[in-house]
C-alpha positions in Angstrom: 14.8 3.1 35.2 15.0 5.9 32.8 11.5 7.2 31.1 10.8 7.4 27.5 10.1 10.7 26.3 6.2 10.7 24.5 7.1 12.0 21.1 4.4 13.9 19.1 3.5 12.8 15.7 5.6 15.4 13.8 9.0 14.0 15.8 8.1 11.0 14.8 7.3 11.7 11.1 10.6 13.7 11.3 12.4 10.7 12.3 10.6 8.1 10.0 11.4 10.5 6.7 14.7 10.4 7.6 15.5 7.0 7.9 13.2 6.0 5.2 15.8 5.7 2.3 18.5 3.8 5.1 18.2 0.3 4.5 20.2 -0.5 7.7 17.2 0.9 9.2 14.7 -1.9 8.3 13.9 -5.4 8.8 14.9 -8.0 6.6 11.6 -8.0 3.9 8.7 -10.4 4.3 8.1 -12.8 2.1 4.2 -13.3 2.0 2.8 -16.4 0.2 -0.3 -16.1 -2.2 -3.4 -16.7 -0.9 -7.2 -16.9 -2.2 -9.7 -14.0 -1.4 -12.9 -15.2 -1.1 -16.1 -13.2 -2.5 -19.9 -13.2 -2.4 -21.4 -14.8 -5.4 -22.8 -11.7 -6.5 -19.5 -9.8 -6.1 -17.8 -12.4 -8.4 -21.2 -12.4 -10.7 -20.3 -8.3 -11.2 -16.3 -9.0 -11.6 -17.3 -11.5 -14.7 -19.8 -8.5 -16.1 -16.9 -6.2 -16.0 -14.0 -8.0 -17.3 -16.2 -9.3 -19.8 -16.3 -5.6 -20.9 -13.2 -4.9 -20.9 -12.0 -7.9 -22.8 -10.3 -9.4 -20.3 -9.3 -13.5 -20.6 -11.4 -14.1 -17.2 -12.6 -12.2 -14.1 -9.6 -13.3 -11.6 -7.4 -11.7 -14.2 -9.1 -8.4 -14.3 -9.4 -8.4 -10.6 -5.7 -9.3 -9.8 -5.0 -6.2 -12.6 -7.3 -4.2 -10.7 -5.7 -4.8 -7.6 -2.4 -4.5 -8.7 -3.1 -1.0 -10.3 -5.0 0.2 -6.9 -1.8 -1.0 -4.6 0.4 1.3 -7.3 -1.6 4.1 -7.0 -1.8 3.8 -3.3 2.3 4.1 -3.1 2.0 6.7 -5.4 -0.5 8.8 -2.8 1.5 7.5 -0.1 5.3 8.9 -1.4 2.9 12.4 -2.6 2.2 12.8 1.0 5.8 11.9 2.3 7.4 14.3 0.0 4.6 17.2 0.7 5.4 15.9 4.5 8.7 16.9 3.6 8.6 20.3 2.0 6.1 21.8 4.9 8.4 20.2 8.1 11.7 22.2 6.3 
């Protein structure tokens, strides 16, 4: 039986960013299918305030544009912190 070396966080990180671009290295991509979110009634109450103001056709369009812009912005932070990641493990 051979034992597995714990690897800290850094090797690991090491080893993620350099295999992150290798598409040999990942799984075949998920196809996820669309599904409803469900919210309070005040929730969706607010959502039809605010798309209302800013002119948007109806609430579950300004929230699916919400969402989409926060997931964006998310991989944005998230590729930031890889490359930073980067620079300060050379």
């Amino acid at each position: 039986m051979t034992k597995r070396k714990n690897m800290t966080e850094e090797e690991i990180d090491k080893i993620v960013i350099s295999e992150a671009d290798d598409m040999n290295k990942w799984d075949k991509p998920v196809t996820v299918k669309p599904t409803s979110i469900r919210f309070s009634p005040a929730i969706i109450e607010k959502a039809k305030y605010l798309a209302k103001l800013h002119r948007a056709r109806g609430y579950q369009t300004w929230l699916k544009q919400i969402v989409e812009e926060r997931i964006k912005q998310e991989e944005k932070l998230l590729s930031d912190f890889k490359r930073e990641l980067e620079v300060v493990s050379k």
